[in-house]
N, C-alpha and C positions, 0 to 999 in steps of 0.2 A: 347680626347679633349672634352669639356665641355662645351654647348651652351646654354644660358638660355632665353625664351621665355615667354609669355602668354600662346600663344595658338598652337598646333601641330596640325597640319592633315596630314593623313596619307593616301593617295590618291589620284592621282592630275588628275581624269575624271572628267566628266561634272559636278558631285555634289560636290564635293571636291573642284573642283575650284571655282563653283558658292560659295558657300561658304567662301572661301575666299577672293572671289570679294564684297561679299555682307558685309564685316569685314574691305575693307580697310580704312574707315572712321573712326573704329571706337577707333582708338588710341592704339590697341592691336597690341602687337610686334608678327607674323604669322609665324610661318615653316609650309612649306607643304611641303613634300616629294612623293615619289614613285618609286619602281625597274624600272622605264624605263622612258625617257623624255617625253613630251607629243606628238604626232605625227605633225610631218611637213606638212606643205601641197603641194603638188607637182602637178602643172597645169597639167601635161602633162598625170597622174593618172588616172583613171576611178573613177567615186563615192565609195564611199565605201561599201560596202555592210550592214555593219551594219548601218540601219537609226532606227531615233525614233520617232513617235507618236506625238507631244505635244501638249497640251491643251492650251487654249487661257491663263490661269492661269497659265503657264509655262512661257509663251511668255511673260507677264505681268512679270515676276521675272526677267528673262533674259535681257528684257528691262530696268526694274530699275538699273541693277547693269552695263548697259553700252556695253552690250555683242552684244545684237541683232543686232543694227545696220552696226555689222560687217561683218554678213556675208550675204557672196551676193546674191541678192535678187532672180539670175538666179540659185539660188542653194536650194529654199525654196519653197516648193507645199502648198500653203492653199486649204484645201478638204474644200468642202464645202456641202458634200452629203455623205451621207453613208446608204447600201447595207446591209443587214445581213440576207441570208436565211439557212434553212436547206434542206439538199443534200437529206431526206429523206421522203417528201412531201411538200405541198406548202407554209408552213408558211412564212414568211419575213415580215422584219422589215425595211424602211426606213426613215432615218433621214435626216434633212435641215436645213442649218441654219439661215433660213428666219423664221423657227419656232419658234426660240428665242431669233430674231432679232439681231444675230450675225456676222461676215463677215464671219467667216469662224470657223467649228467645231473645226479644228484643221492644225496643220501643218508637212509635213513630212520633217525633216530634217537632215542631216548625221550627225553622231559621231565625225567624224574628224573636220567638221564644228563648232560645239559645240565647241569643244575643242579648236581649233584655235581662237575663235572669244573671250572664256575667256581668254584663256591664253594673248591676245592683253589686255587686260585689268589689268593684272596683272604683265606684266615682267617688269613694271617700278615702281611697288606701293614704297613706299619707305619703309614700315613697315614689309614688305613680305621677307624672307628668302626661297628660293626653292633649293631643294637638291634632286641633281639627279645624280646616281643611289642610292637609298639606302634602305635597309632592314631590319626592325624590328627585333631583336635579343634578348630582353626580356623588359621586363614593372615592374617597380616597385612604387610602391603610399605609401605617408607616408600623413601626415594628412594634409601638405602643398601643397604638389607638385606631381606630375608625376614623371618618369624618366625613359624615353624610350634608350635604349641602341640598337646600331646598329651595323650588322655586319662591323669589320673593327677595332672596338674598341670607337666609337665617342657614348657621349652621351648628349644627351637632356632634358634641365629642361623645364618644366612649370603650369603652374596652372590647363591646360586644355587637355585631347587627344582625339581630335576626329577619330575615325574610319569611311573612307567614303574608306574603300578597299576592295568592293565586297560582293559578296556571302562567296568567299573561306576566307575572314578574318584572315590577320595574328593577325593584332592587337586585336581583339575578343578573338581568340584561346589563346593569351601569356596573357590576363586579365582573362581568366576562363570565359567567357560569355557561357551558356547555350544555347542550339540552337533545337525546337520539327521543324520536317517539314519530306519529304521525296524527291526522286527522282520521278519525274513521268515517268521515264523510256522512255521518250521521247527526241527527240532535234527538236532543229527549222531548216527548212533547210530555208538558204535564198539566192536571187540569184536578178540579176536585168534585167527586162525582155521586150523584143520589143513583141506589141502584135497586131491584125489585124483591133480591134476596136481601138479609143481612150479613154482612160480614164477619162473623162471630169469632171477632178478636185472630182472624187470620191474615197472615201475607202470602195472595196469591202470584204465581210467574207464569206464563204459557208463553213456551217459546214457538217463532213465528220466523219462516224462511227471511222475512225482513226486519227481525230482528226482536228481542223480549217485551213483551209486555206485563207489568208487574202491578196489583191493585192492591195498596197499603192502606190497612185498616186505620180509619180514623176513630180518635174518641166522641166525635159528634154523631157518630151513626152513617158518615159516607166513604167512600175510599178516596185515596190519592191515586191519582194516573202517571206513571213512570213508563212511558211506549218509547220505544227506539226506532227512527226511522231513516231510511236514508232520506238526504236533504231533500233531495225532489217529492217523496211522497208526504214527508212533514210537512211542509207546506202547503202542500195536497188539502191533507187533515187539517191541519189550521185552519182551512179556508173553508170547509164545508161550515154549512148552516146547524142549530145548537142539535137539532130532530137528526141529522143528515151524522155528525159527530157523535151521536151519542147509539146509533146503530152500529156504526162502523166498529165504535170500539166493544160493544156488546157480540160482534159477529168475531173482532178480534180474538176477544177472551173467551171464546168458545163458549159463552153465554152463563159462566159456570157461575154469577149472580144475576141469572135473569136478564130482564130488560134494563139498560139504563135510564133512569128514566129524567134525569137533569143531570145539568154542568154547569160549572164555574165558568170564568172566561180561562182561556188557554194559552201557554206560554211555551216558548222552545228553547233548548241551551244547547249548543256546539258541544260534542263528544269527541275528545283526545287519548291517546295513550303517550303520556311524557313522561320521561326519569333525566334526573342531571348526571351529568360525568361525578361529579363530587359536591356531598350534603355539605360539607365543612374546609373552609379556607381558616385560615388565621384572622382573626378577628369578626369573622363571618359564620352564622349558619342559618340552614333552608327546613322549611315543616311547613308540613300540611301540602295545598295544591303547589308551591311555589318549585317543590322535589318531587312530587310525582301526581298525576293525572290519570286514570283508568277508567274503562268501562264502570257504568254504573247498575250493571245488572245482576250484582248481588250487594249492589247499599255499602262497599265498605271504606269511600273515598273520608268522610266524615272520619270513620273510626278509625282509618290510621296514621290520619292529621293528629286525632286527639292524643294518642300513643306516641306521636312526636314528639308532644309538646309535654306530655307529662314525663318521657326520658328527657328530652331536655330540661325540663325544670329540676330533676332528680339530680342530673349530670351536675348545674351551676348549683344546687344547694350545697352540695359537697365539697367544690368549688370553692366556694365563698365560706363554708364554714374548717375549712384547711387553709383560707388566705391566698389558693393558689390566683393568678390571672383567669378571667374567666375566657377569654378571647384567648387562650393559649391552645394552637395546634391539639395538643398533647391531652388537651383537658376533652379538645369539641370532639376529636376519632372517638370517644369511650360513645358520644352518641351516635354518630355514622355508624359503627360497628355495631351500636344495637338494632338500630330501625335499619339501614338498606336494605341488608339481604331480605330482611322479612318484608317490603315495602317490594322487591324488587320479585320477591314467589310469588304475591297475590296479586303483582300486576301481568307477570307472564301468566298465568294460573286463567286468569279472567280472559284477557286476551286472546286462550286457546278455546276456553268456553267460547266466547263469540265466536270463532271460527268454525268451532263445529256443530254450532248450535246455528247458526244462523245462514242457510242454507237449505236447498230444496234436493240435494243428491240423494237420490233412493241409497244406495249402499251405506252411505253414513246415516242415514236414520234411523237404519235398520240395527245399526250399532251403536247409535249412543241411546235410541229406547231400550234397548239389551243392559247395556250401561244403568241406566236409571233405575230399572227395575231389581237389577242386580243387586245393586249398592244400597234401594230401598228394602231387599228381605238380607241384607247381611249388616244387623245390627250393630256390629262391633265396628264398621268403618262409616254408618252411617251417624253414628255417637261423635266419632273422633270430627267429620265434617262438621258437627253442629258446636261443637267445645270449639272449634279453630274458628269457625263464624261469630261466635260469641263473646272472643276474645279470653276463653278460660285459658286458654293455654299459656296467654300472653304474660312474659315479665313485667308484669306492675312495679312501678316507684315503690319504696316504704311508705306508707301513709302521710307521716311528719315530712315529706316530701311533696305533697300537693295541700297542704292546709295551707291555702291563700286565708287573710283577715279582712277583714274593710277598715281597722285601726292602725 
């Protein structure tokens, strides 16, 4: 069967849909797909264990295109403070967002949530085609169009294919996209945790020779556990008992909420550093994890999926309201040229954090708690770090750029 489109995406999480949300104005006929529906939300549930980071310029995108205000307000932590020392003398770093006159640095909030709060914006667009379950089975480009082929035998015309599916990227793989990075031999264990202190609307980080441990404030009154380990001691911790797990990690965190006193059950996720040769081919482009992958020890993989997806929606409004092709070279570089470089400083940027942060050499401890300390009493470069984490720096689309509708 034979379905003919504008625009394909191939991806239906939080960047993939925002995405889509931020395009339903814009007169483009949309398939989004994905091997699996997007997740239901089920009251009776615990949180999810995967939460994300995001930055006031997240919230700002989510906002425009209709999302935010869906999900509920008892389900979203604004921090408004952040913690960062090393486990290895006294340096620390802390942040406020009275420093730059902000309400809050950022906001912790679930996957599922995300996800539910686009998808309400989306399952009535009128322009929008969603196809679930389905699976990329090969990709063909002729000078006009795409043509993605699905297992099953179904295939899909259009002008445009976005790949917003992941790290593992099928649709990458079936284009030939190139990919430099490696494993860092690490996962993240994460867990949702009661603890003795309160967390008073802060995100803590204590870096540990085997690598960040960061405790994100939730709005229920526990934290999120974001620990970095290599595989063999993740595993390790996994496997201790809830008593045995919740010392460990209270001995981790230098105790700076007291005892732990419960856990969630616990989960781990493989930790990559991946960028592609090139974001944009000719009838082709990549956003979110499918173009680049990083350390997640300062939260910013989320936010600058989302910053993809709203220049890219910017890039094709303009596009399509000039009549130009949207799959044209010439049109997709104005996005590459916005998001690499900057996608490509904060993964080198991070990449050098974990190197020198995660390590037990005296002489480099001794230098980057000098570092820390430094950078925390010279306000003016402590300012500019919290504005480039919070996305104020960031070119944002024009507004009339990301109002997705549900009509």
């Amino acid at each position: 069967m034979k379905q003919e489109f504008d625009l394909i995406i191939v991806g239906a999480g939080v960047v993939g849909a925002a995405l889509a949300a931020a395009l339903c104005d814009s007169g483009l006929r949309i398939a989004i797909l994905d091997a699996r529906e997007p997740p239901r939300l089920d009251p009776k549930a615990d949180w999810d264990l995967r939460v994300f980071a995001l930055s006031p310029a997240s919230r700002q995108l989510l906002d425009a295109v209709g999302a935010w205000k869906s999900i509920p307000a008892g389900r979203v932590c604004a921090y408004t403070a952040m913690q960062v020392w090393d486990a290895m003398g006294r340096g620390r770093i802390q942040f406020d967002c009275a420093e730059v006159g902000a309400e809050a640095l950022g906001y912790i909030v679930e996957n599922r949530q995300l996800q539910h709060a686009l998808w309400q914006r989306l399952e009535h667009a009128r322009t929008l085609t969603a196809i679930f379950p389905a699976r990329p089975e090969a990709v063909h480009f002729d000078a006009q169009h795409v043509v993605l082929s699905l297992e099953g035998g179904s295939q899909l015309h259009a002008r445009l294919l976005v790949a917003a599916d992941g790290a593992d990227s099928a649709v990458r793989k079936l284009a030939g996209i190139e990919t430099t990075g490696a494993s860092y031999r690490q996962q993240a264990v994460v867990a949702h945790l009661f603890t003795e202190k309160p967390h008073r609307n802060t995100a803590r980080q204590r870096f540990l020779p085997s690598g960040p441990l960061a405790l994100l404030p939730l709005a229920d009154g526990r934290v999120s556990l974001v620990w970095s380990l290599d595989d063999a001691r993740a595993e390790e911790v996994r496997a201790l008992d809830d008593a045995q797990f919740c010392a460990a990690v209270a001995e981790g965190s230098g105790h700076v909420l007291g005892h732990v006193t419960g856990t969630t059950k616990r989960a781990a996720f493989p930790l990559q550093r991946l960028r592609v040769r090139a974001y944009v081919r000719p009838h082709l482009a990549l956003i979110g994890d499918a173009a680049h992958a990083l350390h997640p020890l300062a939260g910013q993989g989320m936010n600058l999926g989302l910053l993809d997806a709203a220049t890219l929606s910017g890039v094709l409004h303009a596009a399509a309201a000039h009549e130009r092709d949207i799959g044209d070279l010439a049109v997709l570089r104005r996005y590459e040229r916005e998001r690499r470089g900057a996608n490509l400083a904060m993964i080198m940027a991070l990449d050098g954090f974990k190197r020198v942060f995660s390590n037990d050499i005296r002489p480099v401890a001794l230098l980057r708690n000098a570092g820390l300390s430094a950078v925390n009493r010279f306000t003016p470069l402590k300012s500019a770090f919290m504005r480039h984490a919070m996305g104020l720096n960031a070119r944002l689309p024009a507004p009339t750029h990301m109002q997705g509708r549900s009509d």
